[in-house]
ZAROKOL-971743 format. One line per field, with one value per residue: chain; x, y, z of N, C-alpha, C, O in turn; residue number from 1. Coordinates in Angstrom, 2 decimals. Layout:
N
kette c(A;...)
n.c1 c(X;...)
n.c2 c(Y;...)
n.c3 c(Z;...)
ca.c1 c(X;...)
ca.c2 c(Y;...)
ca.c3 c(Z;...)
c.c1 c(X;...)
c.c2 c(Y;...)
c.c3 c(Z;...)
o.c1 c(X;...)
o.c2 c(Y;...)
o.c3 c(Z;...)
nr c(NUM;...)
//
This chain:
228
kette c(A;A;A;A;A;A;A;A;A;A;A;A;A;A;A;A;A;A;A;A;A;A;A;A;A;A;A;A;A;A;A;A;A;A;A;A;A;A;A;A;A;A;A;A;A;A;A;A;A;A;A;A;A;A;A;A;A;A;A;A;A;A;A;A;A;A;A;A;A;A;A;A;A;A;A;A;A;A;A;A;A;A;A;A;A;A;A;A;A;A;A;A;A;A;A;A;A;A;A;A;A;A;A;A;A;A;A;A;A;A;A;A;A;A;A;A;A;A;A;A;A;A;A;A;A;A;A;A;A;A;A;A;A;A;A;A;A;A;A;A;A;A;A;A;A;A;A;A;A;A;A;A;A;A;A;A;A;A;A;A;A;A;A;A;A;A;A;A;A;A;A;A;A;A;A;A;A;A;A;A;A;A;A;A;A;A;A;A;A;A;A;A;A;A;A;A;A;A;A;A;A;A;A;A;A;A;A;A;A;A;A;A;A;A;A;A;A;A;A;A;A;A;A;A;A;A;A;A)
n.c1 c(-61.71;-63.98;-66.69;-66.57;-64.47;-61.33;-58.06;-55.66;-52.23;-48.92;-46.13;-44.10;-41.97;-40.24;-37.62;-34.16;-31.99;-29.92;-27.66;-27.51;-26.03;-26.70;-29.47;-31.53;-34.29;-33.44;-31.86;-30.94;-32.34;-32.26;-32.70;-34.18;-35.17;-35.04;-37.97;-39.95;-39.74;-40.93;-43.35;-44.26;-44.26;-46.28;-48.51;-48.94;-50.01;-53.46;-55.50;-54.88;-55.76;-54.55;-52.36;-50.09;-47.04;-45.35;-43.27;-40.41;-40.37;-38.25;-37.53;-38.97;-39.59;-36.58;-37.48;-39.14;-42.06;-44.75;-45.21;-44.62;-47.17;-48.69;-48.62;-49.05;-51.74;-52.50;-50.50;-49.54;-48.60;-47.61;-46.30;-43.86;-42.51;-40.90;-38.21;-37.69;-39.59;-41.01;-41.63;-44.34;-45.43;-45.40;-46.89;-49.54;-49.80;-49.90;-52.11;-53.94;-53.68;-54.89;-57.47;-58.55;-58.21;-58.94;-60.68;-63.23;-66.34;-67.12;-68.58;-67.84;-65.65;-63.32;-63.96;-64.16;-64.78;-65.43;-64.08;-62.49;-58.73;-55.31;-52.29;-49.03;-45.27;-42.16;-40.30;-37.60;-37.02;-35.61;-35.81;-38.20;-40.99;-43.62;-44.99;-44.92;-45.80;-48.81;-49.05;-49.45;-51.86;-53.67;-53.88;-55.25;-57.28;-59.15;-59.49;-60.98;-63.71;-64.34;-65.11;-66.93;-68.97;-68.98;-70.59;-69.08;-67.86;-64.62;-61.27;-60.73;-60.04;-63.11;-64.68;-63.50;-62.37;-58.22;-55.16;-52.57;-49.17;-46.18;-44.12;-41.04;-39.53;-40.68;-40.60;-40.89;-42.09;-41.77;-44.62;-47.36;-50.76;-53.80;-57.10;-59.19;-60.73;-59.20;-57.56;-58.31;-57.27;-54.30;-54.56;-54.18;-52.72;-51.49;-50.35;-48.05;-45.52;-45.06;-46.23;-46.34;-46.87;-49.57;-49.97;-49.69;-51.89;-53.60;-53.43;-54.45;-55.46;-53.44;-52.09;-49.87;-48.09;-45.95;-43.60;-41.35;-39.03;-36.50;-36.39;-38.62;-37.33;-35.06;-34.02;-32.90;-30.55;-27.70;-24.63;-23.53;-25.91;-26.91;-25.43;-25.17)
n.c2 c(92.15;89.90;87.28;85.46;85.78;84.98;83.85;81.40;80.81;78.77;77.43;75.42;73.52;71.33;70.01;68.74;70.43;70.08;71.12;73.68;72.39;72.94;72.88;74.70;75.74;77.01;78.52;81.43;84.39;87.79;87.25;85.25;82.11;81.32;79.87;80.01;83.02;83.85;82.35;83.79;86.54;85.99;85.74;88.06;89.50;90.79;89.62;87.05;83.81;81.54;79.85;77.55;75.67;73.38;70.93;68.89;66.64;67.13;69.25;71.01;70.24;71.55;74.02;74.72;73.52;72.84;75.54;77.57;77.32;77.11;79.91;81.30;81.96;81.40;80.38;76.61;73.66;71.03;67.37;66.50;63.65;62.55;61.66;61.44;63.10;65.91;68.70;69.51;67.52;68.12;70.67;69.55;68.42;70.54;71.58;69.35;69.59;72.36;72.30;70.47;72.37;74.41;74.86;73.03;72.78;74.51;75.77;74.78;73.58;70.69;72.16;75.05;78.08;78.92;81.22;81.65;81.74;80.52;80.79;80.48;79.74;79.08;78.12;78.84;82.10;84.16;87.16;88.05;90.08;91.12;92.91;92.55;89.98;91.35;92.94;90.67;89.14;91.54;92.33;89.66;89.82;92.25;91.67;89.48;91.26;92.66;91.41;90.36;92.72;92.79;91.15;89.47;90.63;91.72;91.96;89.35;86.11;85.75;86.35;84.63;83.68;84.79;83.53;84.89;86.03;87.13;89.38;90.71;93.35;92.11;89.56;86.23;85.39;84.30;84.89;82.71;82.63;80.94;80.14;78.47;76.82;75.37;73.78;70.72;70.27;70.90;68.84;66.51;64.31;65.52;67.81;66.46;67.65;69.61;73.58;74.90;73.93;74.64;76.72;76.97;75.72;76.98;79.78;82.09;83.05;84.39;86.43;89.25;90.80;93.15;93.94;96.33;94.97;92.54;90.21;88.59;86.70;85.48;83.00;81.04;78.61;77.49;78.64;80.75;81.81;83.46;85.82;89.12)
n.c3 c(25.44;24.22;25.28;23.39;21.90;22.34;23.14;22.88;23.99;23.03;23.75;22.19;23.55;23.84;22.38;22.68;22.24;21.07;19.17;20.88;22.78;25.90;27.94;25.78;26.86;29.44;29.60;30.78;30.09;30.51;33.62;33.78;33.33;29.87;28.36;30.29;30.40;28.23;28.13;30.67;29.69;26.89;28.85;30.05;28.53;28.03;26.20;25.89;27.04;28.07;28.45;27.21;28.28;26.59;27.36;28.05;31.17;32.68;32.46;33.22;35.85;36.54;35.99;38.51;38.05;39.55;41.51;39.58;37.97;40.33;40.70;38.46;37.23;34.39;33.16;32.11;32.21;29.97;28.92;26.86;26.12;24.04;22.76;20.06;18.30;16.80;16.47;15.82;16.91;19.42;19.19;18.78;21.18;22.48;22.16;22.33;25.23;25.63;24.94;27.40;29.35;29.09;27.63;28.05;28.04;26.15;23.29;20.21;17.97;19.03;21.69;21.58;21.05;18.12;16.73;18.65;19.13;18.18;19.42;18.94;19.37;19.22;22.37;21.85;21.06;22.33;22.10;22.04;23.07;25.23;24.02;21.23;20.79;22.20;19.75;17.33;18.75;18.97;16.36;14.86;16.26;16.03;13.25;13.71;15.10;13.05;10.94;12.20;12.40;10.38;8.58;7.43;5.20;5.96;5.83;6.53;4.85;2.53;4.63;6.42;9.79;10.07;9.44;11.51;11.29;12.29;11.25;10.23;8.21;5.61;5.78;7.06;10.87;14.04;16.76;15.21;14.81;14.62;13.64;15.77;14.38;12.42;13.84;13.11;11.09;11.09;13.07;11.44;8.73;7.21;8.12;9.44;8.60;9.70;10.86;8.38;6.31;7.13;6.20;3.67;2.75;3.82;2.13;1.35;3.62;5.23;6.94;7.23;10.31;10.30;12.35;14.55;15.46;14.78;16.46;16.12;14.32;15.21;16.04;18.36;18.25;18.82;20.82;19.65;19.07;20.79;21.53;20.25)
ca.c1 c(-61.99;-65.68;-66.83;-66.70;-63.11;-60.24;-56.74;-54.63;-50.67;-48.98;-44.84;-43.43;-40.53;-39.44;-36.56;-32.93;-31.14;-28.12;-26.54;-26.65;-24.86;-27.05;-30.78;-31.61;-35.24;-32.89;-30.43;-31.43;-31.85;-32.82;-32.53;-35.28;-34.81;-35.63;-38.96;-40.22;-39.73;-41.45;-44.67;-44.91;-44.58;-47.60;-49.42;-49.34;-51.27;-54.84;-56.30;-54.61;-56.46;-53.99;-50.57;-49.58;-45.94;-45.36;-41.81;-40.15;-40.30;-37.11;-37.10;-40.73;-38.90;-35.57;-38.13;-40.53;-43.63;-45.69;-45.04;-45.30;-48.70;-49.90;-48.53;-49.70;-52.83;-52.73;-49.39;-50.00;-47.42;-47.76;-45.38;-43.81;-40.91;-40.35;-37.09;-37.35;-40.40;-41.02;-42.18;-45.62;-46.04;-45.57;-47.98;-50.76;-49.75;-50.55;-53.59;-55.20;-53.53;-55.61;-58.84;-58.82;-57.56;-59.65;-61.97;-64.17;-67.79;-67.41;-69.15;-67.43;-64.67;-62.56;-64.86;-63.70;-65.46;-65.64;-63.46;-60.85;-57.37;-54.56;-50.54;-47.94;-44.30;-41.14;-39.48;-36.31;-37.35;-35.83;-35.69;-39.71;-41.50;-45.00;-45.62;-44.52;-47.41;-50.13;-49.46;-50.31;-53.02;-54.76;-54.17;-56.43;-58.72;-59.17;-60.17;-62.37;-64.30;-64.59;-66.05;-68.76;-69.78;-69.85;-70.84;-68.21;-66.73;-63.80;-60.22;-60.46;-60.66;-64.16;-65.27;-63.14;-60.73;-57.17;-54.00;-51.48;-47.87;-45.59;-43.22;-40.02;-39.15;-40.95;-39.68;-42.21;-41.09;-42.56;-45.44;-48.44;-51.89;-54.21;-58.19;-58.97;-61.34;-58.23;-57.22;-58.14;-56.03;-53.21;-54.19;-53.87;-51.16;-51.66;-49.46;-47.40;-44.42;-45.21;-47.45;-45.36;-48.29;-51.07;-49.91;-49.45;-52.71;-54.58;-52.30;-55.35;-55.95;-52.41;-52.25;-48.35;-48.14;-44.93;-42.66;-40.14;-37.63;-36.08;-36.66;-39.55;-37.16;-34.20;-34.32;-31.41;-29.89;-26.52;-24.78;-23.54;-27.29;-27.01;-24.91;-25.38)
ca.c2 c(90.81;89.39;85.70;84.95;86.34;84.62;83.63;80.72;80.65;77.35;77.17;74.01;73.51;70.37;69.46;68.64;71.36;69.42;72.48;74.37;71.60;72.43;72.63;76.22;76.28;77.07;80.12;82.83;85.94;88.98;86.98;83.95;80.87;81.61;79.60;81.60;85.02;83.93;82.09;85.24;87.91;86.16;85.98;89.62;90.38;90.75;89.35;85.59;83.40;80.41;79.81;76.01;75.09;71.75;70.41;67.01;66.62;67.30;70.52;71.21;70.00;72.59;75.33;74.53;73.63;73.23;76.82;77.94;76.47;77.44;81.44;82.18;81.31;81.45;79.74;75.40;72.35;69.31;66.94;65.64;63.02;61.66;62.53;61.65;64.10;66.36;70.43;69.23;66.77;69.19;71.20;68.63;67.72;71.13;71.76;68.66;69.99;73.73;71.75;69.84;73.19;75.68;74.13;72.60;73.54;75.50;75.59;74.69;72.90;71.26;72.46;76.32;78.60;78.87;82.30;81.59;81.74;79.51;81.38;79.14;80.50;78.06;78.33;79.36;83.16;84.73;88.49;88.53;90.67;91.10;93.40;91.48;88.95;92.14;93.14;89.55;88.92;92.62;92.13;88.30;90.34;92.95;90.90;89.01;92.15;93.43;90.27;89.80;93.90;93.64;90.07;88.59;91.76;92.26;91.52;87.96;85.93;85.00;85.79;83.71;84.16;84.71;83.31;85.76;85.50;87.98;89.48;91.96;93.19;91.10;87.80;85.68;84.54;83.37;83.67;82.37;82.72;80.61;79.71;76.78;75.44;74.65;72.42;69.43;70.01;70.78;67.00;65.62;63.93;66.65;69.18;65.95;68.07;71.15;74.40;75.40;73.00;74.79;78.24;76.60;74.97;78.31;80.95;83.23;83.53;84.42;88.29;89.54;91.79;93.78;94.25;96.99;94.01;91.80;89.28;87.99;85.91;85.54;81.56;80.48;77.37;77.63;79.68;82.25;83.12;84.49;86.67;90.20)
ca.c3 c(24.92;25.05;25.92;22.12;21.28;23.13;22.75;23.92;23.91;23.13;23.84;22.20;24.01;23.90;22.38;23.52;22.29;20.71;19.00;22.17;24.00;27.20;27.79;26.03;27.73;30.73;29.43;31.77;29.84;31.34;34.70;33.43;31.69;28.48;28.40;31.47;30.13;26.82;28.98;30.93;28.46;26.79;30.29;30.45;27.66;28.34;24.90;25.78;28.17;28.92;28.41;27.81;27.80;26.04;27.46;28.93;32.85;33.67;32.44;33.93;37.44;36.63;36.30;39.27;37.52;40.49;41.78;38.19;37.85;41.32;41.38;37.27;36.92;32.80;32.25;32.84;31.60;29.37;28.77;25.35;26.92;22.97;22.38;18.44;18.30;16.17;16.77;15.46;18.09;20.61;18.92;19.00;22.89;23.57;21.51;23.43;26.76;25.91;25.11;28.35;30.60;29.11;26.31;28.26;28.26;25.21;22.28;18.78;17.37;20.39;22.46;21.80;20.53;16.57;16.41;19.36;18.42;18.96;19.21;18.87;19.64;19.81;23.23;21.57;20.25;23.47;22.12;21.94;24.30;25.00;22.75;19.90;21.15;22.00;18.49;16.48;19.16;18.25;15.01;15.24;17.21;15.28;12.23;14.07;15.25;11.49;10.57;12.95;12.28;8.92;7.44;6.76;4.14;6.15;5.57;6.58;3.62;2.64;5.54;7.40;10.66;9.39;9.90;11.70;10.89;13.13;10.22;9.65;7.05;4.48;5.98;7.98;11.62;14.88;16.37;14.42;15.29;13.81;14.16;16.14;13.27;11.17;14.37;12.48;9.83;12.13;13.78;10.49;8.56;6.03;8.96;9.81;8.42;10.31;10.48;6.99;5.60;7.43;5.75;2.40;2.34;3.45;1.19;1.34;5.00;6.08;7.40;7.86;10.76;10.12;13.48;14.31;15.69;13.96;17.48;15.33;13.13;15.46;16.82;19.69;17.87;19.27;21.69;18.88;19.03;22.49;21.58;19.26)
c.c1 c(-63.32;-65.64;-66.62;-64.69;-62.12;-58.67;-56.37;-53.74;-50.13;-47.40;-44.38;-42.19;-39.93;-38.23;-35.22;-31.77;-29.49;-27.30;-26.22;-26.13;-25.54;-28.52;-31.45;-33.07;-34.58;-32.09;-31.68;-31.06;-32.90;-33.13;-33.15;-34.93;-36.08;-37.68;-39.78;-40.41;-40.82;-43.37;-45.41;-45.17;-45.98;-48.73;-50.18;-50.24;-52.49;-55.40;-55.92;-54.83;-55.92;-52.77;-50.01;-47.96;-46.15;-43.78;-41.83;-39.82;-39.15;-37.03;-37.70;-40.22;-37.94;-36.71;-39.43;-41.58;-44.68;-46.17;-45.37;-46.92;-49.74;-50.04;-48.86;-50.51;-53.59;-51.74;-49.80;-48.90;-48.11;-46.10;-45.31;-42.25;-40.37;-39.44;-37.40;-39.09;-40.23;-41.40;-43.21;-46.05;-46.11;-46.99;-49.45;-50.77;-50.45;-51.76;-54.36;-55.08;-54.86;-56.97;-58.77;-58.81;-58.62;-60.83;-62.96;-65.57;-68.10;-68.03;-68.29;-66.45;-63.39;-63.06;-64.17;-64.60;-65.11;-64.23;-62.33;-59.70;-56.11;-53.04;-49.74;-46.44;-43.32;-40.40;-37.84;-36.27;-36.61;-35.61;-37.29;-40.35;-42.85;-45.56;-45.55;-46.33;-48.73;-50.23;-49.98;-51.39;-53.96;-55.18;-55.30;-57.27;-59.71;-59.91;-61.26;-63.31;-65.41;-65.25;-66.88;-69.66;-70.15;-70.40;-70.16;-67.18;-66.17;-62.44;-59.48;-60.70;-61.97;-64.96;-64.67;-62.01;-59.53;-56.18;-53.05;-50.17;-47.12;-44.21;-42.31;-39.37;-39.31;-40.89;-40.52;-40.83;-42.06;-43.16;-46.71;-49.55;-53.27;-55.90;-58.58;-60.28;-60.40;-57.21;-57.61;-57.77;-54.38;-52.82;-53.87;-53.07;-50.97;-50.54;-48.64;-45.88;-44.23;-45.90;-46.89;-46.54;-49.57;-51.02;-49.84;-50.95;-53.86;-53.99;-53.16;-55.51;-54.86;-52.00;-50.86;-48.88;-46.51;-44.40;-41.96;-39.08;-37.81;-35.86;-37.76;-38.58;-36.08;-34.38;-33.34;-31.34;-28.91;-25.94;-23.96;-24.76;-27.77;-26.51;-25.32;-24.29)
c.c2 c(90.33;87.68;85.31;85.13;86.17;84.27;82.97;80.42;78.93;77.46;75.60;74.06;72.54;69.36;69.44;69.25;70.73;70.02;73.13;73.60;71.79;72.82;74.49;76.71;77.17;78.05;80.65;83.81;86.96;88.38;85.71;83.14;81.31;81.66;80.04;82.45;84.34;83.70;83.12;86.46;87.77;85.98;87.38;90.28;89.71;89.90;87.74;85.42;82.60;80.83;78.26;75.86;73.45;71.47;69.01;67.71;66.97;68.92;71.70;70.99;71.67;74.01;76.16;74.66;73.67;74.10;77.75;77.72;77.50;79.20;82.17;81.32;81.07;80.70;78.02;74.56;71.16;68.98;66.08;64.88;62.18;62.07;62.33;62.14;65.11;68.03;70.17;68.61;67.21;69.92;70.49;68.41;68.73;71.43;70.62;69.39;71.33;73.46;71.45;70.98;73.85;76.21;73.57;73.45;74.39;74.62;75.56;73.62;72.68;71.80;73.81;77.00;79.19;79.91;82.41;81.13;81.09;80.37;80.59;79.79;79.55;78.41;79.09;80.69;84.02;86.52;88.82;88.76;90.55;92.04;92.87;90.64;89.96;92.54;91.97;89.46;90.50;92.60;91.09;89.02;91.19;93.03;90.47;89.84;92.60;92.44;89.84;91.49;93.60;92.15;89.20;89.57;92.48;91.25;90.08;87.52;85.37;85.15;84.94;84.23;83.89;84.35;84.56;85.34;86.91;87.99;90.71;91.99;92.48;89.54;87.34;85.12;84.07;85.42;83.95;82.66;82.00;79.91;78.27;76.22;74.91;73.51;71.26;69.45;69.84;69.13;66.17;65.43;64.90;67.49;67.67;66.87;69.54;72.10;75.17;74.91;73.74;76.34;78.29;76.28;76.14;79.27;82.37;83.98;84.25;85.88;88.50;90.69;92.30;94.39;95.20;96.46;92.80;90.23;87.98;86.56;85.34;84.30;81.37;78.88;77.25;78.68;80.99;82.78;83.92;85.93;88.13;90.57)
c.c3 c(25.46;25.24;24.62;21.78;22.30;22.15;22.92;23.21;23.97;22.88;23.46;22.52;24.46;23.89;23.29;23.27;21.61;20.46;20.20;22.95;25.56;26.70;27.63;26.73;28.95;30.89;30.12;30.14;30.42;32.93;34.52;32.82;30.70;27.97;28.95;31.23;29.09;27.47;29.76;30.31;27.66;27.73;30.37;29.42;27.90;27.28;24.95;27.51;28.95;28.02;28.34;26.64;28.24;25.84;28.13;30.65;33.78;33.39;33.01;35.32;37.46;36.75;36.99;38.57;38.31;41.00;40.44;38.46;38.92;41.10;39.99;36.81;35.63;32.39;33.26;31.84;31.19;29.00;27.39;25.58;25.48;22.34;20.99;17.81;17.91;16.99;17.09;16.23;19.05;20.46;19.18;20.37;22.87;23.11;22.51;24.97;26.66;25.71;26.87;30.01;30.62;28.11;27.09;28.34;27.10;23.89;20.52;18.79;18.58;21.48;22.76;21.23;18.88;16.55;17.67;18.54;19.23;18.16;19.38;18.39;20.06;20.77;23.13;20.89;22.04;23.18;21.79;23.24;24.17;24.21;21.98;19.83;21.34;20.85;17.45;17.25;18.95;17.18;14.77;15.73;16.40;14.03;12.53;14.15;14.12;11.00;11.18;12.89;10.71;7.59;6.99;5.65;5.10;5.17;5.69;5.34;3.43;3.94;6.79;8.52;9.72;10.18;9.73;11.79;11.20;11.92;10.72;8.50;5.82;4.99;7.23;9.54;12.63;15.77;15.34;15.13;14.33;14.19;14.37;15.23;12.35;12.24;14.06;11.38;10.64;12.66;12.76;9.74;7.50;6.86;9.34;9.75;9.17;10.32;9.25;6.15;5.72;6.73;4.37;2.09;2.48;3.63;1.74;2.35;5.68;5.70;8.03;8.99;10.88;11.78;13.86;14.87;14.75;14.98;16.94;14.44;14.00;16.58;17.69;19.37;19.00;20.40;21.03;18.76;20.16;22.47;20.45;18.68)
o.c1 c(-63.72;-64.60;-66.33;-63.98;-61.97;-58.37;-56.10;-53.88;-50.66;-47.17;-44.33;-41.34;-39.12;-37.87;-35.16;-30.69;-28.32;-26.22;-25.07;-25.68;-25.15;-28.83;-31.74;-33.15;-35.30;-31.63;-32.88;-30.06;-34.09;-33.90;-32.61;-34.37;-37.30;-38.41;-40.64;-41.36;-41.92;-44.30;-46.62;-46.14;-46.77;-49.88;-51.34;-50.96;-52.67;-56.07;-56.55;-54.52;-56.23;-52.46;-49.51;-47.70;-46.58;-43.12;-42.73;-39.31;-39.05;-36.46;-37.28;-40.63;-38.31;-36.59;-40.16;-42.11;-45.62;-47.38;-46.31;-47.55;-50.75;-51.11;-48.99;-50.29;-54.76;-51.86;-50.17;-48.52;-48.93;-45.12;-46.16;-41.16;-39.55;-39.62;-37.37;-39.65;-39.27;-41.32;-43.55;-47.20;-46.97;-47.93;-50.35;-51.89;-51.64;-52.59;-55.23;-56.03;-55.74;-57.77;-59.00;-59.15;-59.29;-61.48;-63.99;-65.68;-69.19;-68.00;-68.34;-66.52;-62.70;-62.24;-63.64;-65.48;-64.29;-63.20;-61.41;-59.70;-55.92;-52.78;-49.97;-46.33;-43.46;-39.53;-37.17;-35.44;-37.48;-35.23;-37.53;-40.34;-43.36;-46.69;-46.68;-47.38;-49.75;-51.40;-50.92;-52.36;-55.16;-56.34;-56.38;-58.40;-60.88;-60.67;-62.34;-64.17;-66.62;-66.31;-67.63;-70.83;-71.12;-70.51;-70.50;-66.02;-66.65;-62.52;-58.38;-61.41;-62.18;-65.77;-65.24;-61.05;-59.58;-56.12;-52.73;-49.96;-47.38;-43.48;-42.75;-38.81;-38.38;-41.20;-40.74;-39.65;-43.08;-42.64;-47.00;-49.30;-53.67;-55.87;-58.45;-60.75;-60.74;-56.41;-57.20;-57.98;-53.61;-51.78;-53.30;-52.28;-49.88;-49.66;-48.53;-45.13;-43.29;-46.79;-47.16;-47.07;-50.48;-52.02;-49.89;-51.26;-54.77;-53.82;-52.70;-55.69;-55.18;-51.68;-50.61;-49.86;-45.85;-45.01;-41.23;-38.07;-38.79;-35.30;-37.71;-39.17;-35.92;-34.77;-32.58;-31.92;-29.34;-26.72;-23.75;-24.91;-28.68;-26.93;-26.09;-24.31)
o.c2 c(90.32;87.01;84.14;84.20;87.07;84.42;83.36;79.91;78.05;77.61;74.71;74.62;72.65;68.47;69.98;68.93;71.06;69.95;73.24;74.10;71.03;73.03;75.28;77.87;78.07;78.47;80.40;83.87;86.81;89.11;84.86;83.29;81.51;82.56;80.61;83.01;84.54;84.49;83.37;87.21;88.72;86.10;87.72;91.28;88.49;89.10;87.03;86.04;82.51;81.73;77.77;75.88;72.74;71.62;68.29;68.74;67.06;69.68;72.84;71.89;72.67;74.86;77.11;75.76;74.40;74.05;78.54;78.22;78.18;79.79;83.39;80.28;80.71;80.22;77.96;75.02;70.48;69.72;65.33;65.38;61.28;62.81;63.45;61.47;65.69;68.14;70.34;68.89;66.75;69.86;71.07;68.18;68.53;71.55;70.95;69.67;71.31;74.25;72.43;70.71;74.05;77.23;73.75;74.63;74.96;73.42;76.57;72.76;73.58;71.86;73.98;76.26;80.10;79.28;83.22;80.37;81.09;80.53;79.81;80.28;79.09;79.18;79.65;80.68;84.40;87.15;89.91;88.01;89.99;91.87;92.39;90.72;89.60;92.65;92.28;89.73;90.29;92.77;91.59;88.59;90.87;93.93;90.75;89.56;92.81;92.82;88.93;91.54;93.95;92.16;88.28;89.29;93.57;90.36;89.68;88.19;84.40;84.31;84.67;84.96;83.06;84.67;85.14;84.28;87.84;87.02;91.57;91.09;92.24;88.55;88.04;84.76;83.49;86.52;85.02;83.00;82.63;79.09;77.29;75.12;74.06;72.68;70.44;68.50;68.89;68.47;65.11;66.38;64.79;67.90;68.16;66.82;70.33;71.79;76.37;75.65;73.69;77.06;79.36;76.65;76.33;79.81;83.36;85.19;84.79;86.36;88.05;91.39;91.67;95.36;95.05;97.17;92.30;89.25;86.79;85.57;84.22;84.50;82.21;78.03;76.91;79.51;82.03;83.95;84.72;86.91;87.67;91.46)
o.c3 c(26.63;25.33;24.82;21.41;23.14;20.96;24.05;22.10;24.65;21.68;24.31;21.82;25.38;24.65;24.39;23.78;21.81;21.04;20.63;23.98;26.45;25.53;28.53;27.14;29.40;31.95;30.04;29.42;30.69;33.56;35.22;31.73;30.74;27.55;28.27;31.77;29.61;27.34;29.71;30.43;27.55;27.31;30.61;29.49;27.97;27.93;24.16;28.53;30.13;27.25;29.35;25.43;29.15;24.81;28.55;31.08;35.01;34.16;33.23;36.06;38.08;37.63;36.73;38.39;37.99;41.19;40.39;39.40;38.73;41.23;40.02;36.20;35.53;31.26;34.43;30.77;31.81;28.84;26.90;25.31;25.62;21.37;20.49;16.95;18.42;18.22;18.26;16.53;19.80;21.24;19.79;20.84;23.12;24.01;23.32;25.71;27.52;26.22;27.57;31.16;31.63;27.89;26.44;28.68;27.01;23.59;19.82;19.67;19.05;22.39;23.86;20.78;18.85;16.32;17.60;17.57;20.45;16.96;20.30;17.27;21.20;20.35;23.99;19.98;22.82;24.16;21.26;24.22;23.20;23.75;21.81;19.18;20.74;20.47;16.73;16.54;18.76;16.81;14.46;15.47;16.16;13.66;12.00;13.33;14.16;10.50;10.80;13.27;10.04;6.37;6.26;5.37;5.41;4.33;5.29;4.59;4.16;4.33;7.85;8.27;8.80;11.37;8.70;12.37;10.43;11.69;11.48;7.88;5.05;4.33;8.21;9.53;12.26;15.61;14.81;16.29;13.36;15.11;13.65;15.52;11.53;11.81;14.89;10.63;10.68;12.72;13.03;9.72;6.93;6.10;10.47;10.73;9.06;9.53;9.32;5.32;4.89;6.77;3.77;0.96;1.66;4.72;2.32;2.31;6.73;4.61;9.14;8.75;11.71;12.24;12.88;14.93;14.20;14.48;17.26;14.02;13.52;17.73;17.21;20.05;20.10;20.87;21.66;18.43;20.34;23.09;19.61;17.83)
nr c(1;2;3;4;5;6;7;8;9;10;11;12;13;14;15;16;17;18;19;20;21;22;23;24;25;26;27;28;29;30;31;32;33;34;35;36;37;38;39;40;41;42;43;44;45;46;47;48;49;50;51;52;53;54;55;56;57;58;59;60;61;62;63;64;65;66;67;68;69;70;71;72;73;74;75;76;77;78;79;80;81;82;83;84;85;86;87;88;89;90;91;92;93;94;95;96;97;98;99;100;101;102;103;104;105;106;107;108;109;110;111;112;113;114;115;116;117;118;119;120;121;122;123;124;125;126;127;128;129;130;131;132;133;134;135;136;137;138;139;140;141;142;143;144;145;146;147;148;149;150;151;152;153;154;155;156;157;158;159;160;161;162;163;164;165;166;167;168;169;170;171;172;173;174;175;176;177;178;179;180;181;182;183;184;185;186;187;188;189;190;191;192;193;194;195;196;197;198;199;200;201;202;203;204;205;206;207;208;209;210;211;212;213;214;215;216;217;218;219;220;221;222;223;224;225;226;227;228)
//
């Protein structure tokens, strides 16, 4: 990854879990609360620069955020304490949180650089590993590459970075990857209803990368989704 071609991870993990009856940021699996494994798994890949989970304070307390913070120096916390808050508002918390962490000083849109890429992965995906995440972030990379060798005639559309969309089997799921110049569409009431809007509105740009799990699609509503 060069000074031009970055990544940053964005966990909305806010809500209050009503179906699961307790706070699913907090299911341990594989020994971690949930949120945890997911924050570190995209840590570990090289190609993403920060890591911002966007949860409420109590849950940021349950899963030492301070210690977090201090001992991974890519994963950092914002807070979205509005319980009748949406996904999207998460999303926007952390988009300003990843300007203010790791935007500064830069050059473009947000103060990022034109062709950085923004991943966005709902806290509740807990069968996604880091591969999952090194494969959409190569893929984003990848593109980019091909489009600064050859003019703009690559596979982006037009010329343009593409939206990545982590697929199996035909069927779109989480996460996204999407160029932070379409963060002011994202801020605007145009995505009020979600990033479902920002994939509708640019059809053209949006690049499946095909999975061999089916973890990609597989959300933790309830606690029949714990189970297999």
């Amino acid at each position: 990854m060069n000074d031009r071609d970055r990544i940053f991870a964005m966990i909305p993990a806010a809500g209050l879990s009503r179906r699961m009856g307790r706070p699913k940021q907090l299911i341990a699996v594989n020994g971690q609360p949930m949120v945890l494994r997911l924050a570190e798994s995209m840590a570990a890949v090289d190609a993403i620069a920060g890591v911002m989970v966007v949860t409420r304070r109590a849950i940021a307390d349950a899963l030492g955020a301070t210690k977090i913070e201090s001992s991974h120096g890519r994963i950092r916390i914002a807070f979205n304490e509005d319980e009748s808050s949406e996904m999207i508002d998460s999303v926007r918390i952390g988009l300003r949180a990843l300007g203010e962490t790791w935007g500064r000083g830069r050059a473009g849109i947000g103060e990022f650089s034109p062709h950085d890429g923004i991943l966005v992965c709902p806290g509740d995906y807990p069968g996604l590993t880091t591969d999952a995440f090194a494969a959409c972030a190569g893929a984003y990379l990848a593109a980019i590459s091909r489009e600064s060798k050859t003019s703009g005639a690559s596979d982006c559309a037009h010329g343009r970075p593409p939206i990545i969309i982590a697929s199996h089997g035909g069927r779109r799921g989480h996460p996204i990857i999407f160029p932070v110049e379409l963060i002011p569409f994202v801020m605007s009431p145009a995505c009020d209803g979600g990033l479902n809007a920002l994939t509708r509105e640019f059809a053209d740009r949006v690049r499946l990368v095909d999975l061999p799990t089916d973890a990609v699609l597989r959300d933790a509503d309830t606690p029949d989704d714990l189970t297999d």
